[in-house]
ROGURO-458820 format. One record per residue: residue in three letters; x, y, z of N, C-alpha, C in turn. Coordinates in steps of 0.2 Angstrom, whole numbers, plus 5000, padded with zeros to 4 digits. Layout:
ROGURO-458820
AlaXYZXYZXYZ
...
END
This chain:
ROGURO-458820
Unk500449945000500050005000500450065000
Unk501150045003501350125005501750134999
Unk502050074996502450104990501650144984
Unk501150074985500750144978500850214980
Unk500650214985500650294989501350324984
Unk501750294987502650344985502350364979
Unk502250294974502450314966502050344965
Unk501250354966500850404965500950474968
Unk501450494972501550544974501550604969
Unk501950604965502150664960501450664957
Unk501250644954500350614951499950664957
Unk499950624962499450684964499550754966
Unk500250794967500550834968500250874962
Unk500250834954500150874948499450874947
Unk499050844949498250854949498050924953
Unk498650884959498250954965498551024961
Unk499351034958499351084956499051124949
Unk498951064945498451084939497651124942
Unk497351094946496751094948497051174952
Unk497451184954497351254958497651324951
Unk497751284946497951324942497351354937
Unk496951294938496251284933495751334940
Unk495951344945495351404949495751464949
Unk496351494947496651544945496451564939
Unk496151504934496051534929495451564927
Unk494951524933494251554933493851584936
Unk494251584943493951614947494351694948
Unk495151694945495451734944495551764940
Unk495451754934495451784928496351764926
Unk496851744927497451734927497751684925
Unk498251664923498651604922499351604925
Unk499651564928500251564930500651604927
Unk500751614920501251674919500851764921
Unk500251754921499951814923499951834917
Unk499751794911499551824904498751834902
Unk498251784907497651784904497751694904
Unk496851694902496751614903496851574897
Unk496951604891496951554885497551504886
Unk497451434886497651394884497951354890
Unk497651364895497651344899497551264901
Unk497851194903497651154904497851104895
Unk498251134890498551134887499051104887
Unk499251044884500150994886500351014882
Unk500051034875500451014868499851024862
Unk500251004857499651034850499850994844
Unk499350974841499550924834499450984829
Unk499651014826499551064820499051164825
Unk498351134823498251204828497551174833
Unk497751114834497251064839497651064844
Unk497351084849497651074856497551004859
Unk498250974864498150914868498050934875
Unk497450944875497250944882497350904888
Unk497750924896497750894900497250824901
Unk496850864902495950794905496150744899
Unk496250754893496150684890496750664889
Unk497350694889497950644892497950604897
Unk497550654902497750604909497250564909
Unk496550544907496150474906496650434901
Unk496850454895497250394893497750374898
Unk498050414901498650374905498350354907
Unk497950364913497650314918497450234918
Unk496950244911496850184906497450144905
Unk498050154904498650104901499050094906
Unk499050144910499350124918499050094920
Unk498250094920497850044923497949974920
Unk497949964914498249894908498549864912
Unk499249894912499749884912499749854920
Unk499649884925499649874932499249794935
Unk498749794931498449714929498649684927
Unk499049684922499349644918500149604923
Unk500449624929500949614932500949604939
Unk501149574942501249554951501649614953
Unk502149624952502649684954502349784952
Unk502449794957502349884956502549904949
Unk502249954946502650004940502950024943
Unk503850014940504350054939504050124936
Unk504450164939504750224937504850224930
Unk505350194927505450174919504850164916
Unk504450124918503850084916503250154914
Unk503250194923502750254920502950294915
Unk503750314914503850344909503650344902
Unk503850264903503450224896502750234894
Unk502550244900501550234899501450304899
Unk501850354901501550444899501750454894
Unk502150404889502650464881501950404878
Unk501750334882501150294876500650344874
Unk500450374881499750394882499650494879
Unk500350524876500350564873500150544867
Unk500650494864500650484858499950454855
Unk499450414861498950394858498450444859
Unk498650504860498150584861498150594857
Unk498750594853498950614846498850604839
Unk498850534840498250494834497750484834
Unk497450474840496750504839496650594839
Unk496850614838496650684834496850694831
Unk497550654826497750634820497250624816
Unk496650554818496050534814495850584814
Unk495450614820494750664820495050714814
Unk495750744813495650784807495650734802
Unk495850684801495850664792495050644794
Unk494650624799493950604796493650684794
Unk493750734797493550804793493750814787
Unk494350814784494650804778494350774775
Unk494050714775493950664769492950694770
Unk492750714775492050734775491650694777
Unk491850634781491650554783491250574789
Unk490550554788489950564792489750494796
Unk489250484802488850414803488250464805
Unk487650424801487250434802486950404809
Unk486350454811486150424817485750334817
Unk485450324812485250254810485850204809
Unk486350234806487150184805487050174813
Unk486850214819487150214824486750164827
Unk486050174826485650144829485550064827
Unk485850044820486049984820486449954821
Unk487049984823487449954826487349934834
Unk486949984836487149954844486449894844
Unk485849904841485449834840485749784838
Unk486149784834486449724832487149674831
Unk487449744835488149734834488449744843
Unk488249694847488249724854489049754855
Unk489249784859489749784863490049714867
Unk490749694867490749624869490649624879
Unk490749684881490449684889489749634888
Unk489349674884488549664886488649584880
Unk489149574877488749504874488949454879
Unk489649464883489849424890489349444896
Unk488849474897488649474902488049424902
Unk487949374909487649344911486749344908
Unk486649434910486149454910485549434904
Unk486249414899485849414891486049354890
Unk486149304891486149234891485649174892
Unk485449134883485149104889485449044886
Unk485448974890485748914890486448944887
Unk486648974889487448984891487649024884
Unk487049044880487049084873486849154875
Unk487449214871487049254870486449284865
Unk485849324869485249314865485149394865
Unk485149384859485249444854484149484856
Unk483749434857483149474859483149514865
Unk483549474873483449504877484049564879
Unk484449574875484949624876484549674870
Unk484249674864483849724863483049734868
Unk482849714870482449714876482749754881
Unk483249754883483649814888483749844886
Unk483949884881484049934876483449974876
Unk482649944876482150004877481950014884
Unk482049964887481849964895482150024899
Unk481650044904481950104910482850074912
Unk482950024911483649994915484250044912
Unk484150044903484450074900484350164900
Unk484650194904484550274905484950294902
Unk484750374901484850414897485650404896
Unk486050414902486750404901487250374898
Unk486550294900487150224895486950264888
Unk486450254886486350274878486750314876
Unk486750364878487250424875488050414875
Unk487950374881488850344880488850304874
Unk488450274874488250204868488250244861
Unk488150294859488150344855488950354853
Unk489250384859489750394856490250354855
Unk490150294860490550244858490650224847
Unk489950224849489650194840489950234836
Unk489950284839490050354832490850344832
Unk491150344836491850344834492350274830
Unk491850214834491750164831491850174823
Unk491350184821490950174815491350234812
Unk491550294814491950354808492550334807
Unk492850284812493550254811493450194806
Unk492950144805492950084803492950104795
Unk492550194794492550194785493150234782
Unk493650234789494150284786494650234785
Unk494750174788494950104787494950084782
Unk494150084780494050044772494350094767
Unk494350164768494450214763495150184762
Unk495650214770496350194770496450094765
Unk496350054767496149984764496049974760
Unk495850024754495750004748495949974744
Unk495849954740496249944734496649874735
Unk496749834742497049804743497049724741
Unk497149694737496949644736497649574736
Unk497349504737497649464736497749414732
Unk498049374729497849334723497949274725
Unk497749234721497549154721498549134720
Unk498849164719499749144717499949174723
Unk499649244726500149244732500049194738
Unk499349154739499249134746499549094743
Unk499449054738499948984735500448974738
Unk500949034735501549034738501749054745
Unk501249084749501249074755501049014760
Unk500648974755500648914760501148864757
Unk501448854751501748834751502548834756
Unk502648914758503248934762503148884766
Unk502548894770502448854777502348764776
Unk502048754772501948674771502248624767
Unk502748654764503148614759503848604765
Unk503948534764504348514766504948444763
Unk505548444766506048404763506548394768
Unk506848324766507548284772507948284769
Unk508448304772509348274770509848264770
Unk510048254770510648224771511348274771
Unk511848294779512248344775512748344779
Unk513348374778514048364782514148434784
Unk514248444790514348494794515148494794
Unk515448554792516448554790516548594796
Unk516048604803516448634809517148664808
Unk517348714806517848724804518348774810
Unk517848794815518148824821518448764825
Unk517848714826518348664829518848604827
Unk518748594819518848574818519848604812
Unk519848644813520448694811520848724817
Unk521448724821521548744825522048804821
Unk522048864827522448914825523048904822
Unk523348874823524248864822524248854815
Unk523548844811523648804803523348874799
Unk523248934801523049004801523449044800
Unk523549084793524149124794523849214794
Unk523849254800523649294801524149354804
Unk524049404801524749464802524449514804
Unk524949554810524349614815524149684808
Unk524549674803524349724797523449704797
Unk523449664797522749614796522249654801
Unk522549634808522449674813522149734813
Unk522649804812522749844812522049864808
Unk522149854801521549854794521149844797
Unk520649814799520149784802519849844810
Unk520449844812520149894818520149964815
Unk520249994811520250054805519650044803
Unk519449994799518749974796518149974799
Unk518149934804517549934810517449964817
Unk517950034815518150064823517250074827
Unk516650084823516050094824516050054828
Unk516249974831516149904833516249914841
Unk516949974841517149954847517050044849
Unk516550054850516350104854516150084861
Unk516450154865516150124871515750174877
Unk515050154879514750204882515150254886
Unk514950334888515050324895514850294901
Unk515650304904515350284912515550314918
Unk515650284923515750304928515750274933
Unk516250284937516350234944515850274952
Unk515450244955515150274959515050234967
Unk514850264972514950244977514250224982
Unk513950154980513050154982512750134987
Unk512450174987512150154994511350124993
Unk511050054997510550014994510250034998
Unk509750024999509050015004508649965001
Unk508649905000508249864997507649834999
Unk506949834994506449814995506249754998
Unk506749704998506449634999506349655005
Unk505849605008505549575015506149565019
Unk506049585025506449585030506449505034
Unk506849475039506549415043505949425045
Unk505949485049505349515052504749495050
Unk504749525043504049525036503949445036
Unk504549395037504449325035504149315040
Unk504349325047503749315055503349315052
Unk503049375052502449415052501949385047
Unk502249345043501749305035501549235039
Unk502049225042502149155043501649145048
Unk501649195053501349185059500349205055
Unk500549245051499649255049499449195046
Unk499949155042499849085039499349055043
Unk500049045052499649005058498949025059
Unk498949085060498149115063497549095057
Unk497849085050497449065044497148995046
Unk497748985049497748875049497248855056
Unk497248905062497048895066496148915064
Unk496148975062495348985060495048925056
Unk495348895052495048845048494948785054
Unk495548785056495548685063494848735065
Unk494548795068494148795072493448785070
Unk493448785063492748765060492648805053
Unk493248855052492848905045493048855041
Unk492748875036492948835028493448845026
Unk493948785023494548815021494348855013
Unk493748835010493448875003493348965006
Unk493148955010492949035011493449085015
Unk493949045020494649085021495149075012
Unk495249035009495549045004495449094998
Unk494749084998494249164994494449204997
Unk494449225002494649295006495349315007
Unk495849265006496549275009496949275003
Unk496949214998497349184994497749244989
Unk497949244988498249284982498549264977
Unk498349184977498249144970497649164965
Unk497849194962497349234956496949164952
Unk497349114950497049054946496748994952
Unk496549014959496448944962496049004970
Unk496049054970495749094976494849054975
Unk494849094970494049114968493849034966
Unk494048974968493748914967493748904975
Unk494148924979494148894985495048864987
Unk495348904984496048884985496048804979
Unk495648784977495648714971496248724968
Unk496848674969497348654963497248614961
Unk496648574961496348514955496848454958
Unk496848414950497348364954498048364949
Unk498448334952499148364946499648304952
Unk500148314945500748244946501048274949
Unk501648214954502448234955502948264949
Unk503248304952503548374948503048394944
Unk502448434947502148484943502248524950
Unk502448524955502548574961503448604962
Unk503448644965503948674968504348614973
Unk504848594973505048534979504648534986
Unk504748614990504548604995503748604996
Unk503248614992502648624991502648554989
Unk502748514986502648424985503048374990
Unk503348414992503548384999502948355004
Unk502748415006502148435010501548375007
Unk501348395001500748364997500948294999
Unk501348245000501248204997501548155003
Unk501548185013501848175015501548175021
Unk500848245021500448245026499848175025
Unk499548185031498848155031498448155025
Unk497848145023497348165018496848205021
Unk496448265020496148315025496448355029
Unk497048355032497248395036497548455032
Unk497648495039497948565037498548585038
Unk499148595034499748585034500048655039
Unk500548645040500948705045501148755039
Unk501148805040501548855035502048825031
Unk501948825022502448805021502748865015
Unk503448875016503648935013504048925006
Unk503748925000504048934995504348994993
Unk504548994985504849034983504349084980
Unk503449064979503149104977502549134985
Unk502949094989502549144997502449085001
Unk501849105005501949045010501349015011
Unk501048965009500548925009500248875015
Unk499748875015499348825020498948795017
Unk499148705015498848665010498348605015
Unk497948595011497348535013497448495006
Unk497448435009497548385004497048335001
Unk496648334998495748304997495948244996
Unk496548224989496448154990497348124987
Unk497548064987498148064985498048024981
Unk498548004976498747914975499447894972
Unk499647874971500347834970500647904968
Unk500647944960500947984958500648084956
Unk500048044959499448124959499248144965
Unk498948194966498648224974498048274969
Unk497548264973497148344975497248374979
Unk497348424978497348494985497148564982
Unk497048564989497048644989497548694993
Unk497548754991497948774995497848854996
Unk498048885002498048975001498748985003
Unk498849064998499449094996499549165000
Unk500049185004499849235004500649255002
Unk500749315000501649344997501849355004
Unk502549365002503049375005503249445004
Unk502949475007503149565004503149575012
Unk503349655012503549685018502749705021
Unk502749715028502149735031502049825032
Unk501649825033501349925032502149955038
Unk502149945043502349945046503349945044
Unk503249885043503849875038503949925034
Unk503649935026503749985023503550065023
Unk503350075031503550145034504450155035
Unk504450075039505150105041505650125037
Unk505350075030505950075025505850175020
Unk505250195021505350245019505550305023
Unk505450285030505950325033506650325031
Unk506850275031507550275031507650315024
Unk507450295020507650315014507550405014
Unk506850425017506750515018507550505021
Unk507650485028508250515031508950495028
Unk509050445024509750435019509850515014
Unk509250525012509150615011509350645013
Unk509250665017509350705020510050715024
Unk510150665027510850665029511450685023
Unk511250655018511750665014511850745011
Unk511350785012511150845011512050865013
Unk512250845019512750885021513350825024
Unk513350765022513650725024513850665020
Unk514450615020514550575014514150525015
Unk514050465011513750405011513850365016
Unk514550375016514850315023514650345028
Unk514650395028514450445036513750425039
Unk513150435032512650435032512450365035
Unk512650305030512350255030512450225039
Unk513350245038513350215049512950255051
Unk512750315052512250345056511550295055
Unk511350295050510650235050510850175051
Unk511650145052511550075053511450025048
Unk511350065041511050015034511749995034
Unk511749945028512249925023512849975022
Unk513549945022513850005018513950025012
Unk514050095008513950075003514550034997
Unk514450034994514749984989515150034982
Unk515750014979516050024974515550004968
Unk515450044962515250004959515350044951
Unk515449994944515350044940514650034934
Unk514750084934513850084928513950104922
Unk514050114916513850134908513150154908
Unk513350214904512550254901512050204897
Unk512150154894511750104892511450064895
Unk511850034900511749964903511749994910
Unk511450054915511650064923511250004927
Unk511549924929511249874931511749864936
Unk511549854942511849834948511449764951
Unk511749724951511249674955510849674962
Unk511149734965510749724973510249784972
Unk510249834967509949864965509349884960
Unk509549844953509049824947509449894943
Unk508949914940509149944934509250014938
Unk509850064935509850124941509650184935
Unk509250204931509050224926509150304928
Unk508750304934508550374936509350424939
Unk509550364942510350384943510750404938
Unk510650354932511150374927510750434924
Unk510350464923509950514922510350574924
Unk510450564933510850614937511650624932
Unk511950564932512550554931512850574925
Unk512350564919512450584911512150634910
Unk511850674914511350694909511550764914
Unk511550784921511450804924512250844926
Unk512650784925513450804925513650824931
Unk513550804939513550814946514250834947
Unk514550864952515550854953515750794956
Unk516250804955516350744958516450734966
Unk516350684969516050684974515550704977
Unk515050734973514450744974514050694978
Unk513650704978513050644982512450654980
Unk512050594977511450624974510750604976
Unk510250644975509650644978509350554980
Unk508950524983508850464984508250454977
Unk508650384972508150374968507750304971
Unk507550284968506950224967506950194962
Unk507150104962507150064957506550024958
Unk506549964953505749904955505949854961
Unk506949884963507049824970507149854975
Unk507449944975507749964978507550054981
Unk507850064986507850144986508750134984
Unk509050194982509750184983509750274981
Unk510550294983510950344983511550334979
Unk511950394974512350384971512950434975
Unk513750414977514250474976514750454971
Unk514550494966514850504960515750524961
Unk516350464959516950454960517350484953
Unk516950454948517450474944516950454937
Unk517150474932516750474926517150474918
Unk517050444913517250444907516750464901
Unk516950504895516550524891516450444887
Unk515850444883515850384879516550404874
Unk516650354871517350334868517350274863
Unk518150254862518050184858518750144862
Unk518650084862519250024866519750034860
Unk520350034863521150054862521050004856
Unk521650004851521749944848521749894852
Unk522549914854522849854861522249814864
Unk521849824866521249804869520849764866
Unk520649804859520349764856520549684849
Unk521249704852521749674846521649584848
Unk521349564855521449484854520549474853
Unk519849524853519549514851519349494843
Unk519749544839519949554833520149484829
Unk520849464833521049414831520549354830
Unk520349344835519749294835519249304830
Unk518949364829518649374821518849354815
Unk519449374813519749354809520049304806
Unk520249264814520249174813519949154809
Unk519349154813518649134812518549114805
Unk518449184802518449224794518849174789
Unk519349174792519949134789519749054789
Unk519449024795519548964796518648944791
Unk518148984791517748974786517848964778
Unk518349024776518749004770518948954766
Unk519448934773519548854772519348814772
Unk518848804777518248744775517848734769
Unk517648784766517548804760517848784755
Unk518548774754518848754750518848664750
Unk518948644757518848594759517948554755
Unk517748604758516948594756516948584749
Unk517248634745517148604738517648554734
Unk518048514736518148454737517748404739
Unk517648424744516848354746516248344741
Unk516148404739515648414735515848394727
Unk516448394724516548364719516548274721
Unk516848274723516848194725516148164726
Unk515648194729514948174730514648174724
Unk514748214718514248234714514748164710
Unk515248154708515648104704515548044707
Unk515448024714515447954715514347944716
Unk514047994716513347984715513148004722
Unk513548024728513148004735513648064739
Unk513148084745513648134748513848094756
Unk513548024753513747974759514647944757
Unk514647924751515347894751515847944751
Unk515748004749516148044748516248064755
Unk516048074759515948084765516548034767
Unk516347974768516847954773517547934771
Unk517647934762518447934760518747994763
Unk518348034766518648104770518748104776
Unk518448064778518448034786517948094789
Unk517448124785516948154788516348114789
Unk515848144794515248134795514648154791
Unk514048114791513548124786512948124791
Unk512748174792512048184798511448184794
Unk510748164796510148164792509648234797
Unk509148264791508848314796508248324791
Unk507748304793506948324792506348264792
Unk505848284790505648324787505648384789
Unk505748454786505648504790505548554785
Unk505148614787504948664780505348734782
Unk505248774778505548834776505748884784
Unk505248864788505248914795505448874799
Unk505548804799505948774804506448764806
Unk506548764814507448774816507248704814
Unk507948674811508548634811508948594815
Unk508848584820509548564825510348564819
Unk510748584821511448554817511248594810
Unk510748644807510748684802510548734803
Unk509948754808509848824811509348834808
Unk509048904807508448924805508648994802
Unk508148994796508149054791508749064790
Unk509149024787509649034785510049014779
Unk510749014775510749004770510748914768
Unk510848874773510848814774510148794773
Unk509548834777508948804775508748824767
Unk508748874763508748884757508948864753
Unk509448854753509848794749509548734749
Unk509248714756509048644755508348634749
Unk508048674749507548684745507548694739
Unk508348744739508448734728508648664726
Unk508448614730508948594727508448514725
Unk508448474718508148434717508348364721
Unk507848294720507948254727508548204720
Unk509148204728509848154725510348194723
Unk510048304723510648324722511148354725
Unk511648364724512248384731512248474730
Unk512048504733512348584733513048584733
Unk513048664730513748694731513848694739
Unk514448734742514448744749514148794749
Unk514048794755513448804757513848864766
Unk513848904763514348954772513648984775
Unk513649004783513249034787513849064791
Unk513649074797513849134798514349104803
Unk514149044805514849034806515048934805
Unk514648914800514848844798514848854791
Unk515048794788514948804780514848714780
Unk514248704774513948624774513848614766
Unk514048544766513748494758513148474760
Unk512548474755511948464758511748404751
Unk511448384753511048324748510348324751
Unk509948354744508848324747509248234743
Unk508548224748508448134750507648144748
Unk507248184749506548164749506348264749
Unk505948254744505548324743504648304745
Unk504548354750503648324753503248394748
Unk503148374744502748474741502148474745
Unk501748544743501148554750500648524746
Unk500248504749499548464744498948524744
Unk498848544738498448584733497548584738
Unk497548484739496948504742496748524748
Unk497248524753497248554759497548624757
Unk497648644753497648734752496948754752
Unk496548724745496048754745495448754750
Unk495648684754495148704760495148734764
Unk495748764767495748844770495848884766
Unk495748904761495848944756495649004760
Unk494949014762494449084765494849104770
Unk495149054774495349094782495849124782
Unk496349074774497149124776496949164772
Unk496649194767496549254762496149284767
Unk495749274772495549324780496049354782
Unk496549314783497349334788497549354783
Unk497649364779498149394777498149474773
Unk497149474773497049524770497149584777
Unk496849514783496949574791497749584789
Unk497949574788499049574791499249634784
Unk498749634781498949674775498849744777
Unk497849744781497949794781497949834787
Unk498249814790498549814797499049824797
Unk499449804790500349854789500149934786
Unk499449904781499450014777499050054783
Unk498750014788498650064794499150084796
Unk499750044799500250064801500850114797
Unk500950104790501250144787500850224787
Unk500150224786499850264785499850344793
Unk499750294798499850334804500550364804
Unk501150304802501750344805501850394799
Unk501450394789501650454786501150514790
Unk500650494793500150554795500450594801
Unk501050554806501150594811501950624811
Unk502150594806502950624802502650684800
Unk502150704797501950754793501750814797
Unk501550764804501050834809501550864812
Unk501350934813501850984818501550974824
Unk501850924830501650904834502350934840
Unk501750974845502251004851502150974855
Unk502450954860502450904869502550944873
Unk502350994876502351044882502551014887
Unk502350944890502250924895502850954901
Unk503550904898503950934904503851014905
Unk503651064900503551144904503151154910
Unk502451104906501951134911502251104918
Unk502151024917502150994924502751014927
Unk503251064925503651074929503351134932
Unk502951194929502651254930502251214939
Unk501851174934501351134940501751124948
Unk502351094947502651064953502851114956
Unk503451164953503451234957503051274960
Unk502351284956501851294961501351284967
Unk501551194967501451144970502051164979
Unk502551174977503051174981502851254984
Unk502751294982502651364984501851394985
Unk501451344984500751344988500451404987
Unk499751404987499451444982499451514987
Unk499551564983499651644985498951664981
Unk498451684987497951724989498151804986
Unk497551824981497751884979497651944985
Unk497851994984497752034990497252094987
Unk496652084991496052134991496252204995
Unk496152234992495952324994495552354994
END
């Protein structure tokens, strides 16, 4: 609870100062600069439409709402950034659309509307129970609601607009869509990619391990050339060597008690008579097994965690087990019934996270590691709290990843971007593991790795280069012998090499010992059954390949899917010209993002609280 609080902190700070800037501007006639009230509540502008605060911040809500169901772990910081640049951008294309639906003059009539919602329900109301009968949805009693008092003026009107934006986007679709057509030769050839298959037989000329260095003739001019050529290769971020200080999220022993022991108190309400079904609905934080009653069905040995099948399979039948602590929290199982290699059970889950209490304390600590540091070093700071000490560590601008920390993003922010002194000390960030502090020791601009440095990674490149060469040569030696003696089985082993078999397998198949999408798979295909390819190089093997057997796709199971994949594929088509289409619409628009102005306007104000004008 208390971390949502933190991360929504700055969220509500900008609500509450947008909202006191929005009663300056109406009840005082004024706007924060003291210019007048036009354009107020204003983030940004697609040509001369403005992006209004309110509907950015309902789309973000919506995506951070998404997004936050879709995961167990809090939103990172990185993660809201990502969901505020979505939720502009998707402000943006939608009033991207609304001007081309003007341009193009694209109307819906109120009857287009009215048929669509009779006939074309919303999937809410076709999933609801209410309009089902014998487990179908009934298209009479969901229009029956629709005249009834139940349906108020509100739903309908919302239902209105839903429809209307619906339907003006669905004929700017087909406008954009036009023209698009597929032919009876492309799906062909499309199912054919997928269902044409072929075996064969090939010689893998491993030639890394198969060629050792010392039969390799390589000179550092070689060297030299190559690191001239591909100096782009060995570029290197900046970095920085820095001094950190952790405050780490995990569950303390304490928070282990404290789970452990509510487990007991769980375990005991049950011995005492409640249901283990109706403590598990209530407690469980098993999303797939709560809402049945804690039900994990019935499942085999190794479908469990060790120490949860431990348990299973070792207790009584119907009893209630003592807290047992996995790695996904701590559970209190009943075991309905056993047999040699299965169990039913059930079980309740509760995590293993810090308690309110617990993560006070940690947010204390962290306000106070702040402020300490205000005027004092890390080491200083940290023994006065008694935390962790902090740690040596280095980080690059691309990759800032510490393991006791996770990703230090907003640090590197400070570091690169902000360019602190050295020995600075920096404000206390927040990762998805961590509180932590940076004192910046020392720093390098990004750059490139020395020759010297790079000179034995080089090497190895080159080897490499060299030793595929050879194979090749080798390779086409095998490959004449094959084609002269009729087999790439004899010719094979008068060379004391190996002959591997592989398929049937079609054109998108990985290959064990060939790989996938590659020039070995393509080759296999050119080629007719009994004949030998040329060699055959990838990227880091080279093979003689012989088809043994060609499987072609059968003609009559194309045509009996004929309709579904000429469906897919007309979706996938036009589903790339919608795609192409928005990003020439938004390349083209003059599009402003205000946001960091305003929200910073907002927070300042926020921090210096609102100033009552003075009456005379």
């Amino acid at each position: 609870m208390m971390r949502k609080m933190r991360e929504n902190t700055k969220f509500i700070m900008l609500i509450t100062a947008l909202a006191f800037v929005a009663l300056m501007v109406f009840e005082w006639g004024m706007d924060a600069s003291g210019r007048g009230s036009g354009g107020v509540g204003e983030i940004g502008s697609v040509g001369r439409t403005s992006v209004m605060y309110d509907e950015y911040q309902t789309t973000y809500r919506g995506l951070y709402d998404q997004v936050s169901r879709s995961q167990d772990e809090p939103i990172s910081t990185v993660q809201n950034r990502e969901i505020e640049d979505a939720a502009f951008e998707q402000v943006v294309q939608r009033i991207l659309i609304e001007q081309e639906l003007r341009r193009r003059g694209i109307r819906v009539t109120d009857d287009e509307i009215r048929q669509a919602v009779r006939f074309s329900p919303l999937p809410e109301f076709r999933n609801n129970p209410a309009f089902m009968t014998e487990g179908e949805f009934d298209l009479q009693k969901y229009q029956a609601f629709l005249t009834s008092p139940a349906a108020d003026v509100g739903l309908l009107l919302e239902l209105e607009s839903i429809y209307r934006d619906f339907i003006s986007e669905q004929k700017l679709l087909r406008q954009i869509g036009s023209g698009i057509f597929v032919s009876d030769a492309q799906l062909w050839d499309d199912f054919v990619y997928r269902n044409e298959m072929v075996e064969v037989s090939y010689v893998a000329l491993d030639p890394i391990q198969r060629i050792s260095d010392s039969e390799v003739e390589l000179t550092d001019r070689e060297v030299d050339r190559y690191y001239r050529d591909n100096q782009e290769d060995y570029a290197l971020p900046a970095r920085a060597r820095v001094r950190l200080a952790v405050l780490e999220k995990t569950p303390t022993a304490a928070d282990t008690a404290a789970i452990l022991q509510r487990a007991e108190d769980l375990r005991a309400e049950i011995q005492g008579g409640v249901e283990f079904s109706e403590v598990a609905a209530r407690e469980s934080v098993d999303p797939g097994s709560a809402a049945d009653g804690g039900s994990l069905g019935t499942f085999g040995r190794g479908a469990m965690v060790p120490a949860f099948e431990e348990v299973v399979f070792s207790i009584p039948v119907g009893t209630i087990s003592d807290p047992v602590l996995t790695p996904f929290g701590v559970h209190v199982i009943q075991v309905e019934q056993r047999w040699a290699d299965s169990a039913q059970a059930r079980h309740i889950l509760l995590p293993l996270e810090r308690t309110d209490d617990s993560e006070f304390e940690l947010l204390a600590q962290a306000d106070s590691l702040e402020g300490l540091t205000t005027t004092r070093t890390l080491d200083e700071a940290t023994r006065i709290l008694g935390t962790a000490p902090p740690q040596e560590v280095e980080i690059t601008q691309d990759f800032p990843f510490v393991p006791a920390a996770g990703e230090l993003n907003e640090g590197a922010d400070w570091i690169f971007e902000d360019v602190p002194e050295l020995n600075e000390v920096s404000p206390v960030f927040e990762s998805e593991q961590a509180f932590y502090a940076m004192e910046l020791l020392s720093s390098s601009p990004a750059g490139y790795l020395s020759l010297e440095d790079a000179r034995e990674g080089i090497r190895q490149t080159l080897l490499a280069e060299k030793k595929l060469e050879m194979a090749r040569t080798t390779g086409q030696a095998l490959v004449e012998a094959a084609r002269q003696s009729g087999g790439l089985e004899q010719a094979a082993q008068a060379q004391g090499l190996q002959v591997q078999q592989a398929g049937p397998f079609a054109r998108s198949s990985f290959v064990p010992g060939l790989g996938r999408h590659n020039a070995a798979i393509g080759a296999a295909f050119a080629l007719t059954e009994g004949q030998v390819s040329p060699v055959v190089v990838t990227e880091s093997n080279a093979y003689a390949i012989q088809l043994n057997r060609h499987i072609p796709a059968e003609r009559s199971q194309w045509e009996a899917q004929l309709d579904g994949q000429r469906q897919a594929m007309l979706a996938d088509l036009r589903s790339e010209r919608l795609e192409q289409w928005l990003d020439g619409l938004r390349s083209q628009a003059e599009v402003a993002d205000r946001r960091a102005e305003v929200f910073r306007q907002a927070e300042e104000m926020a921090e210096q609280g609102p100033q009552i004008p003075m009456v005379f």
